[in-house]
Chimera marker file (.cmm) of the C-alpha trace (Angstrom):
<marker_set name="trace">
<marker id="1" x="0.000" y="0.000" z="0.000" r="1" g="1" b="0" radius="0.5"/>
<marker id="2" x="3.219" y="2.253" z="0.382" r="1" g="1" b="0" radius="0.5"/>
<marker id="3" x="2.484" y="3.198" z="-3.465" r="1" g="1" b="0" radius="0.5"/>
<marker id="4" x="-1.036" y="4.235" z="-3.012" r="1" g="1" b="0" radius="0.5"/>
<marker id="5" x="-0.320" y="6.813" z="-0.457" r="1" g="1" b="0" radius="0.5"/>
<marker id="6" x="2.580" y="8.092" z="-1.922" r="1" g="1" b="0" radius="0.5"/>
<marker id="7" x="0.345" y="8.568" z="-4.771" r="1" g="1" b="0" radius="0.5"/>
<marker id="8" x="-2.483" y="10.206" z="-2.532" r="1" g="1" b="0" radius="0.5"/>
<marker id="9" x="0.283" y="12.226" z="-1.309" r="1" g="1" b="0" radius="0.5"/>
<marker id="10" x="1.435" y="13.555" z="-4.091" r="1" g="1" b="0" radius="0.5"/>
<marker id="11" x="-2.530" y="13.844" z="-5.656" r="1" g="1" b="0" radius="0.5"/>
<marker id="12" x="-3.221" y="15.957" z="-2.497" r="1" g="1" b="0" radius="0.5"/>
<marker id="13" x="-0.078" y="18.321" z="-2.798" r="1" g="1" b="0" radius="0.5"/>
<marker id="14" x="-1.127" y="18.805" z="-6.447" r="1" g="1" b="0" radius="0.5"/>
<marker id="15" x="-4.457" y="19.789" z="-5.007" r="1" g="1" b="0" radius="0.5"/>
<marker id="16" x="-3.518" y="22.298" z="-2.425" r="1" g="1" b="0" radius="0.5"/>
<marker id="17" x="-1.209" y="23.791" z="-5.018" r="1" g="1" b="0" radius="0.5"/>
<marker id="18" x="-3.876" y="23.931" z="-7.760" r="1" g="1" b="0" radius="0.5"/>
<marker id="19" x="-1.123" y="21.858" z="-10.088" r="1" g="1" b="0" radius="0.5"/>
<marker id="20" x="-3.641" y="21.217" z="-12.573" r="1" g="1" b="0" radius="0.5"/>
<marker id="21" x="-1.545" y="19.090" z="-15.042" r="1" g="1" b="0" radius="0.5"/>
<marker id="22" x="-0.577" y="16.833" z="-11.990" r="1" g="1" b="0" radius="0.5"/>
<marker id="23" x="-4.036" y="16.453" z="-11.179" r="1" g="1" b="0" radius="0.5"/>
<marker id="24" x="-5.421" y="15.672" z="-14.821" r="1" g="1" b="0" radius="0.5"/>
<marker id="25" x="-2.879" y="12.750" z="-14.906" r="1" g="1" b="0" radius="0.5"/>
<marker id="26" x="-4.516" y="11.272" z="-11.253" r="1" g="1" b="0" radius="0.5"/>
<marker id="27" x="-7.659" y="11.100" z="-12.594" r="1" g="1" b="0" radius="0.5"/>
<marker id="28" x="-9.549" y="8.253" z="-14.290" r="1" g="1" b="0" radius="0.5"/>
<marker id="29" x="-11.958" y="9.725" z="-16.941" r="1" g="1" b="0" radius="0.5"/>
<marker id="30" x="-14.845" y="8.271" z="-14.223" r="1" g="1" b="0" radius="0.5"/>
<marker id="31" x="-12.669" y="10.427" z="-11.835" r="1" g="1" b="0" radius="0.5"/>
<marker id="32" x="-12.252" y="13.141" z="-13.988" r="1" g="1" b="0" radius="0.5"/>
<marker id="33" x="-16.041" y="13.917" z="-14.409" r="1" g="1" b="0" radius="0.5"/>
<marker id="34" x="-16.594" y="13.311" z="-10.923" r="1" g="1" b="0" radius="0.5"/>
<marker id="35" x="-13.888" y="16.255" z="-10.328" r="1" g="1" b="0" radius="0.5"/>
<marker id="36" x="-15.594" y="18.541" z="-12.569" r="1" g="1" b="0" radius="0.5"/>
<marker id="37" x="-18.823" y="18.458" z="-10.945" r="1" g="1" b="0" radius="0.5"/>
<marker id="38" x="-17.571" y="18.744" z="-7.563" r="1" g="1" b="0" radius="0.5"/>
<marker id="39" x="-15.457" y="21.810" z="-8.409" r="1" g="1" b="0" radius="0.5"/>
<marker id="40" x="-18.741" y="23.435" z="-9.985" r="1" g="1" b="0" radius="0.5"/>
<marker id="41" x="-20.654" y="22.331" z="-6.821" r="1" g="1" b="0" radius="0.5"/>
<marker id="42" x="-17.836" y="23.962" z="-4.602" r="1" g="1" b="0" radius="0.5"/>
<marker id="43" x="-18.184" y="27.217" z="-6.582" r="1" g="1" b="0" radius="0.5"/>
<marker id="44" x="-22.038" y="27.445" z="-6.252" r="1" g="1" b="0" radius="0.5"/>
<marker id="45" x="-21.656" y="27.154" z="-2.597" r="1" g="1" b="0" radius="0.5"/>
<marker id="46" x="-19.446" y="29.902" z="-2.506" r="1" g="1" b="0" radius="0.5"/>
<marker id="47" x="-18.147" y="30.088" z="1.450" r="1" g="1" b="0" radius="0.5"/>
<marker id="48" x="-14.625" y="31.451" z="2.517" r="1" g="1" b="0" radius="0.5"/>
<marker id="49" x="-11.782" y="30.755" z="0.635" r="1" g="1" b="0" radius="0.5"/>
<marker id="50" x="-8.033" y="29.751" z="1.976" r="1" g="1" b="0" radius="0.5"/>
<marker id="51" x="-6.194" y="32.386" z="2.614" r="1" g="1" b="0" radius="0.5"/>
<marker id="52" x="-2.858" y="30.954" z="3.611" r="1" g="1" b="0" radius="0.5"/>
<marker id="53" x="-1.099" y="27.730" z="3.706" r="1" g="1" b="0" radius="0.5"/>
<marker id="54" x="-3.251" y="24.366" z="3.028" r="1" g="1" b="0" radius="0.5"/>
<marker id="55" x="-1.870" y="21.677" z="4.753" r="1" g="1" b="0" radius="0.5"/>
<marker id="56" x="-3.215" y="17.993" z="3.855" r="1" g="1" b="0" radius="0.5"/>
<marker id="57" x="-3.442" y="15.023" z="5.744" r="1" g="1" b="0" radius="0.5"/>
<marker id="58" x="-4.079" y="11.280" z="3.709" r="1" g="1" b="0" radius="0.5"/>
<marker id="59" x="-5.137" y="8.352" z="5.550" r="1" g="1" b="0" radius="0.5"/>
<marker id="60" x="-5.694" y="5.202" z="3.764" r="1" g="1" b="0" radius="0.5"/>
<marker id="61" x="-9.080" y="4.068" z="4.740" r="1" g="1" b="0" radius="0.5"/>
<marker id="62" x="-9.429" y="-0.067" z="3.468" r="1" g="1" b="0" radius="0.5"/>
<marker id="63" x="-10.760" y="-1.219" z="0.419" r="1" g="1" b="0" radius="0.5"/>
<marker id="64" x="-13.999" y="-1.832" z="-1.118" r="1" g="1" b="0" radius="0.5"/>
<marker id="65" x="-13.542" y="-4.795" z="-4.052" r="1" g="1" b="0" radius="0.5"/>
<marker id="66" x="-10.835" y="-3.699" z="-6.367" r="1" g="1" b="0" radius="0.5"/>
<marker id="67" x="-11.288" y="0.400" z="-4.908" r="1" g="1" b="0" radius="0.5"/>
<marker id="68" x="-9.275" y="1.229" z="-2.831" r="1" g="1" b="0" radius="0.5"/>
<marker id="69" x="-10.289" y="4.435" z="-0.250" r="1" g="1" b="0" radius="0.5"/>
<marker id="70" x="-8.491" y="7.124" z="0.733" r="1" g="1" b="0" radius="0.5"/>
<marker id="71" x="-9.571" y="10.345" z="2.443" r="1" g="1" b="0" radius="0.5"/>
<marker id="72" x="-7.906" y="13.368" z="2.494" r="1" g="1" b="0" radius="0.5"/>
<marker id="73" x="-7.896" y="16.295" z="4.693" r="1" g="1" b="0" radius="0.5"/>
<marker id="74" x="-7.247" y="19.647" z="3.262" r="1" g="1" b="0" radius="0.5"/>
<marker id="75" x="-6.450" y="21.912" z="6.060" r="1" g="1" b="0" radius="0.5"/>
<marker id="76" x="-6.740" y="26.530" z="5.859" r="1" g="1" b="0" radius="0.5"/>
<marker id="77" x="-7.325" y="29.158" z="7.852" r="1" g="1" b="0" radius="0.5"/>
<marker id="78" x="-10.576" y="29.174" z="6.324" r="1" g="1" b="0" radius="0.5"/>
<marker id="79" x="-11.449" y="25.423" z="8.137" r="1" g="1" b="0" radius="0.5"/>
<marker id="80" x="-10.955" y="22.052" z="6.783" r="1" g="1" b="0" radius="0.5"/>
<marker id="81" x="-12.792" y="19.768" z="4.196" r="1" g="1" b="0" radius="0.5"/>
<marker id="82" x="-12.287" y="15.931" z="4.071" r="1" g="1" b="0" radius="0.5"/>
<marker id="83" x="-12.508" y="14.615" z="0.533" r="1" g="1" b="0" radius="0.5"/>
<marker id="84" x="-13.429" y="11.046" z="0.041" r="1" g="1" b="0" radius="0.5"/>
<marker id="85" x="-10.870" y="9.487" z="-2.841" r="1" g="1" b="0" radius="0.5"/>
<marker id="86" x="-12.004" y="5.924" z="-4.350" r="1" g="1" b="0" radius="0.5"/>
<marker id="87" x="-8.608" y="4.888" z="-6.389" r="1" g="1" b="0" radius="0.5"/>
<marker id="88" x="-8.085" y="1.847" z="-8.721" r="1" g="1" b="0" radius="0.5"/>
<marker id="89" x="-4.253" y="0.449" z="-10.988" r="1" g="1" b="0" radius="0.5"/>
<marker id="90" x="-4.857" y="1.024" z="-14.285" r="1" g="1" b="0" radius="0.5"/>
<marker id="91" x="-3.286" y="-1.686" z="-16.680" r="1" g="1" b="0" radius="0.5"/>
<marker id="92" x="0.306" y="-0.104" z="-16.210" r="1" g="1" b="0" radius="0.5"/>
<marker id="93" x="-0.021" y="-0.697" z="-12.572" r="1" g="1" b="0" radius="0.5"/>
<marker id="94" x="-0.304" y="3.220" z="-11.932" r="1" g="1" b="0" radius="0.5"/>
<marker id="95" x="-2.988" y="4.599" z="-9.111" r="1" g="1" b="0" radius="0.5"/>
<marker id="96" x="-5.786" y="6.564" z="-10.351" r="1" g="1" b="0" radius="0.5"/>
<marker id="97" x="-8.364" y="8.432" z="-8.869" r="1" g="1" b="0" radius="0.5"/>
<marker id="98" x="-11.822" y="6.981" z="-9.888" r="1" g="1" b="0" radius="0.5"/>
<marker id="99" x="-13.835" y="8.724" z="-7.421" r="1" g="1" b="0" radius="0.5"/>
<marker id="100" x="-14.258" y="11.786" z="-5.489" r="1" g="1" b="0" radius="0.5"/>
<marker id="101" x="-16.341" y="13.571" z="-3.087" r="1" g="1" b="0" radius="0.5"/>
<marker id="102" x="-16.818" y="15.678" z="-0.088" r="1" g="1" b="0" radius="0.5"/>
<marker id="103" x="-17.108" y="13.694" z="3.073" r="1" g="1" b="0" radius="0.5"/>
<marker id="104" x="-20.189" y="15.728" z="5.444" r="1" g="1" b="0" radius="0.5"/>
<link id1="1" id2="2" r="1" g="1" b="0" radius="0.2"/>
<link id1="2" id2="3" r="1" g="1" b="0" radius="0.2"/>
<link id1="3" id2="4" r="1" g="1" b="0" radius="0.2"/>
<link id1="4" id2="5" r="1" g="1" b="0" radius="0.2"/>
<link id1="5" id2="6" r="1" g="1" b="0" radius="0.2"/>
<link id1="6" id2="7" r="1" g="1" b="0" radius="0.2"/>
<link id1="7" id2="8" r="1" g="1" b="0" radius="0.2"/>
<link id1="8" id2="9" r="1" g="1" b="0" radius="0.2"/>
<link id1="9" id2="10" r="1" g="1" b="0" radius="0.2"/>
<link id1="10" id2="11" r="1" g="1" b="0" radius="0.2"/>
<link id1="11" id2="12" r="1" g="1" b="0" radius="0.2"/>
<link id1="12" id2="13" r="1" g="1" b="0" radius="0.2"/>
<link id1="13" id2="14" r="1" g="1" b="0" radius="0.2"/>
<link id1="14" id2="15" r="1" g="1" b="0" radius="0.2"/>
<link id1="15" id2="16" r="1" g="1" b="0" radius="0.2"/>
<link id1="16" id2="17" r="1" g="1" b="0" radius="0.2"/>
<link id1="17" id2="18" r="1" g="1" b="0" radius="0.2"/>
<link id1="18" id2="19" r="1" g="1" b="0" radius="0.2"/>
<link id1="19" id2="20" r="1" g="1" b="0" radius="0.2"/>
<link id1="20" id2="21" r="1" g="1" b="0" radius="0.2"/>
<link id1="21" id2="22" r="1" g="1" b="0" radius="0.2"/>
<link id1="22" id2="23" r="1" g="1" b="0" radius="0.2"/>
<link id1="23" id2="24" r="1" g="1" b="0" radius="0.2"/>
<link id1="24" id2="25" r="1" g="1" b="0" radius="0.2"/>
<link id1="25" id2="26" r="1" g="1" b="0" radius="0.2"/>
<link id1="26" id2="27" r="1" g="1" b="0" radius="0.2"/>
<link id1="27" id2="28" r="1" g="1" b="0" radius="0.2"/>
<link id1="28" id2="29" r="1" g="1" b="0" radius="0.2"/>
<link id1="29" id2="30" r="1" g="1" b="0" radius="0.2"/>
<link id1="30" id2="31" r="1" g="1" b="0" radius="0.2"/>
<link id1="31" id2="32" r="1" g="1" b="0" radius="0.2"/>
<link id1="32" id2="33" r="1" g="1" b="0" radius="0.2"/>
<link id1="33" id2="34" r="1" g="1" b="0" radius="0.2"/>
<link id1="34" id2="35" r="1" g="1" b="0" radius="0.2"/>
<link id1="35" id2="36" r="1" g="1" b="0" radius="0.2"/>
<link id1="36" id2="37" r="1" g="1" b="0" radius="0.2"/>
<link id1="37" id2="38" r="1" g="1" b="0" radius="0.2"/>
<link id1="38" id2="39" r="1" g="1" b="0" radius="0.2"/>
<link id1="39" id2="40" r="1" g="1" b="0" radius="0.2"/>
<link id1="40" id2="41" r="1" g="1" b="0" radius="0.2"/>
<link id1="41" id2="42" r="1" g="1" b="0" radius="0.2"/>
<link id1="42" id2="43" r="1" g="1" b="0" radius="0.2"/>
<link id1="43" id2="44" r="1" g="1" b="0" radius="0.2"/>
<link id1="44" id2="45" r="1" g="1" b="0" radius="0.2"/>
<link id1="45" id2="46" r="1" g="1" b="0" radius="0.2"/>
<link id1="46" id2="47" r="1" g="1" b="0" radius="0.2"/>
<link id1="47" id2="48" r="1" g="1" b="0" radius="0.2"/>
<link id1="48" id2="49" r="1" g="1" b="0" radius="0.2"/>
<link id1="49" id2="50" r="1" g="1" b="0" radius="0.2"/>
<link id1="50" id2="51" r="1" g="1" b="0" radius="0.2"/>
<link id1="51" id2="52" r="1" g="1" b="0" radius="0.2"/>
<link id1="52" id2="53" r="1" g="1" b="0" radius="0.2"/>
<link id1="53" id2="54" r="1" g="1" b="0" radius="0.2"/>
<link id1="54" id2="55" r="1" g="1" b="0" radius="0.2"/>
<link id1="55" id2="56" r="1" g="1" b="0" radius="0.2"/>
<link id1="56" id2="57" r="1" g="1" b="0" radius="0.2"/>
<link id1="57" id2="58" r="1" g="1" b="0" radius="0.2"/>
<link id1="58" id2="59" r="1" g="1" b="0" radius="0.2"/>
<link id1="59" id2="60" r="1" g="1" b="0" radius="0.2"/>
<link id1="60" id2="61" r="1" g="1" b="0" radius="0.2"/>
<link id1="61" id2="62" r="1" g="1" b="0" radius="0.2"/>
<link id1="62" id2="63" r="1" g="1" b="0" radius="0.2"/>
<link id1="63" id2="64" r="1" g="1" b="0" radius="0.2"/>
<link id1="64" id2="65" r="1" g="1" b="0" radius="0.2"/>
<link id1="65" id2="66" r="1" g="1" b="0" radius="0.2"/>
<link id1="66" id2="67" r="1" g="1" b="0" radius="0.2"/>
<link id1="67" id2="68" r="1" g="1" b="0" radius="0.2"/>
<link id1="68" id2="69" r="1" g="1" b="0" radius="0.2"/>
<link id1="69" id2="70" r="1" g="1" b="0" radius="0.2"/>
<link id1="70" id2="71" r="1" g="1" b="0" radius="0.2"/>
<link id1="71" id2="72" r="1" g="1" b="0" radius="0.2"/>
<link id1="72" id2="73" r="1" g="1" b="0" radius="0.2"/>
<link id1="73" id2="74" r="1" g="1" b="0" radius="0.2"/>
<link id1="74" id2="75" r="1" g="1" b="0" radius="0.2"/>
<link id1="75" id2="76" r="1" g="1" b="0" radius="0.2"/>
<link id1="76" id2="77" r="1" g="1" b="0" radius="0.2"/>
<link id1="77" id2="78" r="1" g="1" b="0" radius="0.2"/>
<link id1="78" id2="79" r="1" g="1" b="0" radius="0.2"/>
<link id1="79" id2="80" r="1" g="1" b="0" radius="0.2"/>
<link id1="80" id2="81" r="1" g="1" b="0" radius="0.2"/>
<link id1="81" id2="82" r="1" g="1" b="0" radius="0.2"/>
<link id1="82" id2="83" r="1" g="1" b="0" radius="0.2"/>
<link id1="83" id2="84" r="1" g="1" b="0" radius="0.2"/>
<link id1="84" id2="85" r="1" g="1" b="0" radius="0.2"/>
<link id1="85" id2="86" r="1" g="1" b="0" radius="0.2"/>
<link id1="86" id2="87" r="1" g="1" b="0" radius="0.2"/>
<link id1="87" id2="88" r="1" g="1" b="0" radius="0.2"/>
<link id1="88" id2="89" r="1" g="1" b="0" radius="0.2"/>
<link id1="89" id2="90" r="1" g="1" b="0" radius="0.2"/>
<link id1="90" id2="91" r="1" g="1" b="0" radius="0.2"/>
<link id1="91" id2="92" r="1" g="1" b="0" radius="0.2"/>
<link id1="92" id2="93" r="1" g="1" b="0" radius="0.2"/>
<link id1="93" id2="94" r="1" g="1" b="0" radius="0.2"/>
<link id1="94" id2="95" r="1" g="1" b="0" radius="0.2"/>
<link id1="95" id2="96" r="1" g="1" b="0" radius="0.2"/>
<link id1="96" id2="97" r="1" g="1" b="0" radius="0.2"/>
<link id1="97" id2="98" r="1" g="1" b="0" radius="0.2"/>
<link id1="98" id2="99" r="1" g="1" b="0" radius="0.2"/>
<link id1="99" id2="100" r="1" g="1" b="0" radius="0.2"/>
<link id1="100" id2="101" r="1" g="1" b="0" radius="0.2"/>
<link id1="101" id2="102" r="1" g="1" b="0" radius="0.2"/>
<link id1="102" id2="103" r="1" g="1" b="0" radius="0.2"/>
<link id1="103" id2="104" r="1" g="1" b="0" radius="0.2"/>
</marker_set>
């Protein structure tokens, strides 16, 4: 499991730091469309918006068939969010993001 979260690890930093080519290689197309309409949900609800430094946390949560879950914790001075990631090895053996939501 070592590779998963050092892939969650490095998905998360490409989050915080809006690394949008980083994150467009994580993603699934599944994932990918999932993404989309979570960022356009995120918008619509407007709230505050990190100011400073976003810290993440990843914990590896189990598995669920072949998915394997991962939540991570994206940390501001605006508050925190946990975001529910459901990941899957493509046929090169890479991790992928095939799923994504906010946790309530």
């Amino acid at each position: 499991m070592a590779e998963l979260k050092e892939a969650a690890e490095q998905f998360a930093k490409d989050l915080a730091n809006q690394n949008i080519a980083g994150l467009m290689m994580a993603f699934t197309p599944n994932g990918m469309g999932q993404a989309m309409a979570l960022q356009a949900q995120m918008q619509a609800a407007g709230g505050p918006q990190p100011s400073g430094p976003v810290t993440t946390t990843v914990e590896v949560v189990g598995q669920e068939g072949d998915d394997h879950l991962v939540d991570l914790t994206m940390s501001s001075d605006a508050g925190s969010r946990v975001i529910a990631t459901r990941w899957k090895q493509d046929a090169t053996g890479a991790w992928k993001v095939d799923g994504i939501s906010l946790k309530a």
